[in-house]
C-alpha positions as CSV (number, residue, x, y, z in Angstrom):
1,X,-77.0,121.1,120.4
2,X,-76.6,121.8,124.2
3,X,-74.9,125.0,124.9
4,X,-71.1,124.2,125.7
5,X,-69.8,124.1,129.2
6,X,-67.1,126.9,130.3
7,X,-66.8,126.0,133.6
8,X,-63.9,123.7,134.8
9,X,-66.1,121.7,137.9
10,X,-68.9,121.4,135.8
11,X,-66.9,119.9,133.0
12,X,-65.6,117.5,134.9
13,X,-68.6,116.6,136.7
14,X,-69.8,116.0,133.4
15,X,-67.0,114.0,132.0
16,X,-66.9,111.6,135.2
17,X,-70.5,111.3,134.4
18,X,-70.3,110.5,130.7
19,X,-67.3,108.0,131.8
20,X,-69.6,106.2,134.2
21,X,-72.5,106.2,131.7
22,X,-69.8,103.7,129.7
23,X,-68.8,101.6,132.8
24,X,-72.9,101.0,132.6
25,X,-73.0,99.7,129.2
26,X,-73.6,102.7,127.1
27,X,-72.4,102.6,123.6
28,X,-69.4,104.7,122.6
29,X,-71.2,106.3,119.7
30,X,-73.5,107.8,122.2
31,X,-71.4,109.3,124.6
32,X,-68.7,110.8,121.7
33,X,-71.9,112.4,120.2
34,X,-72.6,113.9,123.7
35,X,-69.4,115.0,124.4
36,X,-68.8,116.7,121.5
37,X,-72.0,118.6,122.0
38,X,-70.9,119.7,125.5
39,X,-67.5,119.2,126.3
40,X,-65.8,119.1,122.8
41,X,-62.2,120.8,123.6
42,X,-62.0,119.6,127.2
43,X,-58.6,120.8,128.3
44,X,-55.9,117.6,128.5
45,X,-55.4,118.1,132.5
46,X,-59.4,117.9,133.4
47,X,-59.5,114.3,131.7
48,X,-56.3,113.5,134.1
49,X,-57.8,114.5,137.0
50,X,-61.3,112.6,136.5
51,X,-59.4,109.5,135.9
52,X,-57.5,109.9,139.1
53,X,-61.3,111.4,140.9
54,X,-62.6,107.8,139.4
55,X,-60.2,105.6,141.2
56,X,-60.2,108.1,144.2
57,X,-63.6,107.6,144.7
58,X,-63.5,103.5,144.4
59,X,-64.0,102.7,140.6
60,X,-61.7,99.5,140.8
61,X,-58.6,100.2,138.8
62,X,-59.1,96.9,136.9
63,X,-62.6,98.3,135.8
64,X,-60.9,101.8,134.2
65,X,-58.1,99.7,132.2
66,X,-61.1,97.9,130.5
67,X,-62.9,101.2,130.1
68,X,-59.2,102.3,128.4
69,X,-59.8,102.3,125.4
70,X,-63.3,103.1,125.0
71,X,-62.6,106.5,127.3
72,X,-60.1,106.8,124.5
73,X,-61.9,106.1,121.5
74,X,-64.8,108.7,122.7
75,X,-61.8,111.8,123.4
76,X,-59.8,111.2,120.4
77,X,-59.6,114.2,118.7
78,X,-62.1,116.1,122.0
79,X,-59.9,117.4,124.0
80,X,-57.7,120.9,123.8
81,X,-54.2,120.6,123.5
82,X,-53.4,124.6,122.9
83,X,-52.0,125.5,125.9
84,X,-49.5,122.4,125.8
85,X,-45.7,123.1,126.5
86,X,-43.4,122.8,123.7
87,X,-40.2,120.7,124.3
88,X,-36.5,121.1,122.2
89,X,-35.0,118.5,120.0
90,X,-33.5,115.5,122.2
91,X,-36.1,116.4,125.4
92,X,-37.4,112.7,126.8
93,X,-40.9,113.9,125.3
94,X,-39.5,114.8,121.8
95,X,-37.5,111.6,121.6
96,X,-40.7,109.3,122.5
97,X,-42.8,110.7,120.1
98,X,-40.3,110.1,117.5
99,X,-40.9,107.0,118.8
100,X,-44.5,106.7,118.1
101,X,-44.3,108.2,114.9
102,X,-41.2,104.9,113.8
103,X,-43.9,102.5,115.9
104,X,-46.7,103.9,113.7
105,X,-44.8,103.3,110.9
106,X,-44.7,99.3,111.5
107,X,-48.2,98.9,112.5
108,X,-48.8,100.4,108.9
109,X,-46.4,97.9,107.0
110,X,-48.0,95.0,109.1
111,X,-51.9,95.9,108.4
112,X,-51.0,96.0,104.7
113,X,-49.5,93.0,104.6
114,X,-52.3,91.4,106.4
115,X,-54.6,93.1,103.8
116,X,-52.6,91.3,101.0
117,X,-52.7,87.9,102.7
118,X,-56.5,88.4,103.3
119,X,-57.3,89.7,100.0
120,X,-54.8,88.0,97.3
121,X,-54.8,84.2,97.3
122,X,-51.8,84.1,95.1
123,X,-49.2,85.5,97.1
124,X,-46.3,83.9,98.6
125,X,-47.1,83.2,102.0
126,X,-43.6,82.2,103.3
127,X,-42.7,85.7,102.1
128,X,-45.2,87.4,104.2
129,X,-44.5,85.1,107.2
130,X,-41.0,86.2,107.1
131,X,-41.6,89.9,106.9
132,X,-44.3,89.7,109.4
133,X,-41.3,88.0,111.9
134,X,-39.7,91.0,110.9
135,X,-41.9,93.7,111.6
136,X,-42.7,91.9,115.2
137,X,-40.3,91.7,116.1
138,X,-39.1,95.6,115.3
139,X,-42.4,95.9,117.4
140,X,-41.4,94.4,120.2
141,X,-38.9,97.0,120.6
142,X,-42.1,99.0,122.3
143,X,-41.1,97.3,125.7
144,X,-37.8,99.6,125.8
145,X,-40.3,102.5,125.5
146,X,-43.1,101.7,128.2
147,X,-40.0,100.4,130.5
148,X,-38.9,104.2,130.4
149,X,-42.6,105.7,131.3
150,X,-42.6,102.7,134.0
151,X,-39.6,103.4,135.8
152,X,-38.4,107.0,134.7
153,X,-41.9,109.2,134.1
154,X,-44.2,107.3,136.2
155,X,-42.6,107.4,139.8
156,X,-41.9,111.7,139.4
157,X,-45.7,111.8,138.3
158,X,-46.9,109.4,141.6
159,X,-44.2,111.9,143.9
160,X,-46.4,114.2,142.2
161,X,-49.7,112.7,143.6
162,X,-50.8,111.1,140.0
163,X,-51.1,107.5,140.8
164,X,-54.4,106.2,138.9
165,X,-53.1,107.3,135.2
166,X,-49.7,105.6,135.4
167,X,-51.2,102.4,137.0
168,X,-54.0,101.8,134.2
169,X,-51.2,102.9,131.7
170,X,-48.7,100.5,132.9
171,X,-51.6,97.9,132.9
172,X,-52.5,98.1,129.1
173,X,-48.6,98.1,128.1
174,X,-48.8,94.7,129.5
175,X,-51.6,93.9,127.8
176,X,-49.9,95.1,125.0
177,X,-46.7,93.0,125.6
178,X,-48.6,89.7,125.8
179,X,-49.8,90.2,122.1
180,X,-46.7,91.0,121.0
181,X,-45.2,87.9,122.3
182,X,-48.0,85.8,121.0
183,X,-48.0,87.1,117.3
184,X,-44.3,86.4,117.4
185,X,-45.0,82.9,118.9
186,X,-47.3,82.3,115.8
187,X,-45.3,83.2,113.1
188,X,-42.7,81.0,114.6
189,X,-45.2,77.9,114.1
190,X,-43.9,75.2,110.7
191,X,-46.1,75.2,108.2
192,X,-48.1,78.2,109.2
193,X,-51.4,78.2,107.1
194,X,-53.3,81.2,105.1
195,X,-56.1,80.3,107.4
196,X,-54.4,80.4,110.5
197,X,-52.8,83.9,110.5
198,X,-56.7,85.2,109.5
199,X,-57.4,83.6,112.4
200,X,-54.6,85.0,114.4
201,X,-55.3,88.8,112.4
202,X,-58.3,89.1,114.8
203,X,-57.5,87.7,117.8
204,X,-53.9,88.8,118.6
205,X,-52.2,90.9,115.4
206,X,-54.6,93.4,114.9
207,X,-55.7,93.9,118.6
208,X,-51.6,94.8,119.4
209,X,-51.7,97.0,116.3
210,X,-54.6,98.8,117.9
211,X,-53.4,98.9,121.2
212,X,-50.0,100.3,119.9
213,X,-51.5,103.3,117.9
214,X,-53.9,104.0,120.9
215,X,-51.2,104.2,123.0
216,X,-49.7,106.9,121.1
217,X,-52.1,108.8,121.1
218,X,-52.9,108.4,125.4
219,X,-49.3,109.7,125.1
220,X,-49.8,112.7,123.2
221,X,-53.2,114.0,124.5
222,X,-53.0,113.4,128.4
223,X,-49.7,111.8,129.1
224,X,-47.2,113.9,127.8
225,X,-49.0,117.6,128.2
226,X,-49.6,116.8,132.0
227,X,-46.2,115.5,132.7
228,X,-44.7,118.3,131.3
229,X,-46.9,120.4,133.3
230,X,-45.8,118.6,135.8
231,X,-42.4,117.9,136.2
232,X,-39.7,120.0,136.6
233,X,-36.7,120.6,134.3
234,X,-34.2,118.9,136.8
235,X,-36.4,116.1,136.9
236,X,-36.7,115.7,132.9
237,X,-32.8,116.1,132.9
238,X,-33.1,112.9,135.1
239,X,-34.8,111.4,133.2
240,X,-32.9,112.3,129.7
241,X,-29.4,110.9,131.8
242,X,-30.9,107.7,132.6
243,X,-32.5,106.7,129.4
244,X,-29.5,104.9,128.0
245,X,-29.7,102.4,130.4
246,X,-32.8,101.6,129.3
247,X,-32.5,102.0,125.6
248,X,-34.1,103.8,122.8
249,X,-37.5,102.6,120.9
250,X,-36.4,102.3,116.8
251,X,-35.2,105.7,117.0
252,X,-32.2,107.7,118.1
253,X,-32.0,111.0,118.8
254,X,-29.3,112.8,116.3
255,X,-29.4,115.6,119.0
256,X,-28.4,115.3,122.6
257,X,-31.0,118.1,124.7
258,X,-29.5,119.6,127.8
259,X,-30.6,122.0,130.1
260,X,-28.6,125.3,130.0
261,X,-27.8,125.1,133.7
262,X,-26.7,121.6,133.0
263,X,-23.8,122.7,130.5
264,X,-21.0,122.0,132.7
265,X,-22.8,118.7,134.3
266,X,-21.8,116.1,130.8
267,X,-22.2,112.5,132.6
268,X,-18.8,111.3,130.1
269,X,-17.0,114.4,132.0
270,X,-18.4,112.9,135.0
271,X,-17.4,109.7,134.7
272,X,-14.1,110.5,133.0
273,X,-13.3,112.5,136.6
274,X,-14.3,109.5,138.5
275,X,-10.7,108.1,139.0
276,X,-9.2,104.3,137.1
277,X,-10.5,101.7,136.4
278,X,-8.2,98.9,138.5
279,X,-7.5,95.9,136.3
280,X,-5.5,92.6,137.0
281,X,-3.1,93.9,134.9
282,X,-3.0,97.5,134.6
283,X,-5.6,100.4,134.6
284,X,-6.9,103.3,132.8
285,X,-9.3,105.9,133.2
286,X,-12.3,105.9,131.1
287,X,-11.8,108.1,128.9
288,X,-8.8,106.3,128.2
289,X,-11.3,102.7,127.4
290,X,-13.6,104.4,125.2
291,X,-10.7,105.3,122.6
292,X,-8.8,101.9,123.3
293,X,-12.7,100.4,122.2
294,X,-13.3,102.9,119.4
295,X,-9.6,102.4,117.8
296,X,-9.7,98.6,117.3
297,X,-10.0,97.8,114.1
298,X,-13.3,95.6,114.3
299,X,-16.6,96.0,115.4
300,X,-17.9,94.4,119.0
301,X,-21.2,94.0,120.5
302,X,-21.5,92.8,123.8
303,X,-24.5,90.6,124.6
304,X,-25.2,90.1,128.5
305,X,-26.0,87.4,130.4
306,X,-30.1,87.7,129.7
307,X,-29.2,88.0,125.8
308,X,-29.9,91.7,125.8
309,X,-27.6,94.0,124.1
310,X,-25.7,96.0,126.2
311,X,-23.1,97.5,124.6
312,X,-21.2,98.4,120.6
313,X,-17.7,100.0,119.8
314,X,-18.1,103.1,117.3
315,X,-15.3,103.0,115.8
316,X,-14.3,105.0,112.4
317,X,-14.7,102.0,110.0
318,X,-17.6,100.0,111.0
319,X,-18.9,96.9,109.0
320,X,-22.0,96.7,110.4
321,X,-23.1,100.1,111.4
322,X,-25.0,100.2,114.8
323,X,-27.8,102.0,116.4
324,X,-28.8,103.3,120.1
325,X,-32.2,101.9,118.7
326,X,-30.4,98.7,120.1
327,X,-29.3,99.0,123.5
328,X,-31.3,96.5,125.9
329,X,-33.1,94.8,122.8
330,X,-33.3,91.3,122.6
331,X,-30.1,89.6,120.4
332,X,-32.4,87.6,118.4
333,X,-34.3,90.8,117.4
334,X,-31.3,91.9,115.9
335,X,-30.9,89.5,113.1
336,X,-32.9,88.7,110.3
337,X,-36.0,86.7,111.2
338,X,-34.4,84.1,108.5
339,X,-31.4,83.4,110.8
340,X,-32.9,83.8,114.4
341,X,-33.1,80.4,114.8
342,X,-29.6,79.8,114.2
343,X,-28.3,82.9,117.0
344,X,-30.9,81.4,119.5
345,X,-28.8,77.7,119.5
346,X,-25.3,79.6,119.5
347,X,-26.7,81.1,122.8
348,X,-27.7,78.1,124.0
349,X,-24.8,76.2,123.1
350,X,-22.5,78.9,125.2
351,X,-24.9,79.0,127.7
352,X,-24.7,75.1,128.6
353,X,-21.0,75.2,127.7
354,X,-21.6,72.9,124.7
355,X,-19.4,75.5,122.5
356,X,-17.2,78.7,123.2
357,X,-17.0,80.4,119.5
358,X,-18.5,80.4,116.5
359,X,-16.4,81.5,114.0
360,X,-18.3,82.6,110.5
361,X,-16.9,84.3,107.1
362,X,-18.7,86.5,104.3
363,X,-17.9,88.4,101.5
364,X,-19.5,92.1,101.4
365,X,-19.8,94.7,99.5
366,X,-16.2,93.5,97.7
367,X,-14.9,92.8,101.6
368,X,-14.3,89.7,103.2
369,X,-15.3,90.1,106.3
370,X,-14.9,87.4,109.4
371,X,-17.1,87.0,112.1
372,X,-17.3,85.3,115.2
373,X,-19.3,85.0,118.2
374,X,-17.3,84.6,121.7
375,X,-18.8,83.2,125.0
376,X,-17.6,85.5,127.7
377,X,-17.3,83.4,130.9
378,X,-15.9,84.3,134.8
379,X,-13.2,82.5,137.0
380,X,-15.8,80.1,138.2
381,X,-17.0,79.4,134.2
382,X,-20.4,81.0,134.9
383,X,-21.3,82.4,131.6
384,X,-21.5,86.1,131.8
385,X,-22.7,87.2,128.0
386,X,-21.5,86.9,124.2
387,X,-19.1,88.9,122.5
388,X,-19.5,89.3,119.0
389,X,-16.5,90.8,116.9
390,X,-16.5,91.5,113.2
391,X,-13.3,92.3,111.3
392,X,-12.4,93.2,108.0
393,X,-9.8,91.0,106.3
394,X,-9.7,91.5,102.7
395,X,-6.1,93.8,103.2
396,X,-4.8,91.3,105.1
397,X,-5.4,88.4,102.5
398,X,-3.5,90.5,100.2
399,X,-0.4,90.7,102.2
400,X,3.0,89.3,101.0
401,X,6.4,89.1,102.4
402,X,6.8,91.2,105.7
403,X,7.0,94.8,106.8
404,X,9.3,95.4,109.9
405,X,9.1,97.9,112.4
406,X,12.3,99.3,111.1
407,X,10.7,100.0,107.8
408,X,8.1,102.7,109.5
409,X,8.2,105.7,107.6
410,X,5.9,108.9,106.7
């Protein structure tokens, strides 16, 4: 075994090398073997900085996001993450690899049940179908997390001077997108044949399960050490506020992190100091909307105009309870892959003006609980979004006679 290399310019010299000798057709088993035996526990920043040297030096960034995942199947497990920064509960890092760790958790339900469906011909395959739906579609929920690395991380780390690393990144969450989209597409096909999801397994389920899990793990071993190298607290504070109005990935965050200089700098206090809001009919400050919201006795959800969920009430009481997880997720996500169908033609039918409610009623959990689904339009009748409200009736259907204000006691 070659003597190790302790020297930061030779290691990476060597690493560029080894890189190239891929972008030349060597195999992948080769180069891991010869990286372990002289650069096995290459510090996380010296990878970084060859990337960015690569593209520097005129190694087209289309050619590095097809050497991706090779360049990440040889360092997996390579390179020395000691001296990475810890972050608290709630930080932007701590919340996405919660993230990873709920994502991983799907790609594992959906690789077993492929395992099922290719080795037990007796299943029930409209079962399968229907939980696959499911599981995709809890996948897809990914975009929310590569939107906040597009638009929050990635432009502090290119002020920063890091510019190669975000742009292959961004390019394999696209990547990573499209096969997404396609294995829903599939599972929405009639009559979908055993055959046809084997088929499907290797050219578009199993690639987006890999490319998921390998993202997680560019995260963890370059991404996130050298960002936090990187960035300053103020910045990650940034970053934190504006996360919301992206959304969280199928996780969120029991604990809210802030900065101790920020402890007087709460964006509600902010916003509750930032005057009325001017209505038609009145105003109130928002402080004053957020309990008006939370004290109604039903639930809402407000879908927006590009079916994306935007906004829930939290009040004491809710019927169906409701997750951050949510926010900026497609409607049709949020339903049971048995019933998407049916919320996709309600939002068409408001969209073209063909309907303006759709009123429904269940019974659950001994409640009997009314639902309906409101098109939300402006003066002009442009359609602006749905409103869905939920309300509990069964005290209400037991009422009898009256009870007048006059009777109010305690």
């Amino acid at each position: 075994m070659s003597e190790l290399i302790d020297n930061s310019s030779e290691r990476k010299a060597k690493l560029k090398a080894l890189i190239l000798r891929l972008h030349n057709g060597t195999s992948e088993s080769e180069v891991r073997q010869e990286l372990m035996d002289t650069l096995s526990g290459i510090p996380y920043g010296e990878v970084v900085e060859v990337e960015q040297e690569l593209i520097s030096e005129g190694l087209p960034e289309e050619e590095i996001l097809r050497l991706c995942d090779s360049h990440s199947a040889v360092m997996q497990g390579n390179v020395d993450l000691s001296n990475a920064k810890k972050t608290a509960d709630g930080h932007p890092v701590d919340v996405m690899i919660n993230e990873n760790t709920e994502l991983k958790k799907v790609t594992a339900q959906i690789r077993a049940i492929l395992l099922e469906i290719e080795n037990d011909d007796a299943i029930v395959l409209e079962d399968k179908v229907l939980q696959l739906r499911g599981l995709f579609n809890s996948l897809f929920d990914v975009d929310k997390h590569y939107q906040r690395k597009e638009y929050l991380l990635f432009p502090f780390l290119e002020k920063a001077g890091i510019t190669g690393p975000p742009k292959v990144m961004w390019g394999k969450h696209d990547e990573i997108r499209e096969l997404i989209k396609g294995g829903i597409e599939v599972l929405k096909m009639e009559d979908i044949t055993r055959d046809d999801l084997l088929a499907s397994a290797e050219i578009i389920f199993k690639p987006a399960l890999f490319g998921i899990d390998d993202m997680t793990i560019k995260e963890e071993e370059f991404l996130f050490p050298m960002s936090l190298d990187r960035l300053t607290e103020a910045e990650w504070f940034e970053i934190h506020q504006q996360t919301p109005e992206i959304g969280f990935c199928l996780y969120d965050p029991p604990q809210n992190w802030k900065p101790l200089w920020a402890a007087d700098e709460n964006i509600n206090d902010a916003q509750k100091a930032g005057g009325n809001i001017q209505l038609p009919t009145g105003s109130f400050t928002v402080e004053e909307l957020l309990s008006i919201l939370n004290t109604l006795p039903i639930d809402m959800t407000f879908v927006d105009k590009d079916d994306k969920v935007k906004y829930f009430s939290q009040s004491a009481d809710r019927i169906f309870q409701r997750s951050r997880a949510i926010l900026n997720r497609d409607v049709r996500y949020c339903h049971p892959p048995a019933s998407a169908h049916i919320v996709d033609k309600i939002v068409d039918d408001f969209k073209t003006g063909k309907a303006s409610r759709a009123p429904f009623w269940i019974n659950k959990g001994g409640k009997f609980v009314h639902i309906e689904y409101f098109a939300l339009r402006n003066e002009k009748g442009d359609y602006l979004g749905t409103l869905e409200v939920s309300h509990d009736l069964t005290g209400y259907r037991a009422l009898e006679g009256e009870q007048r204000i006059l009777s109010y006691s305690k």
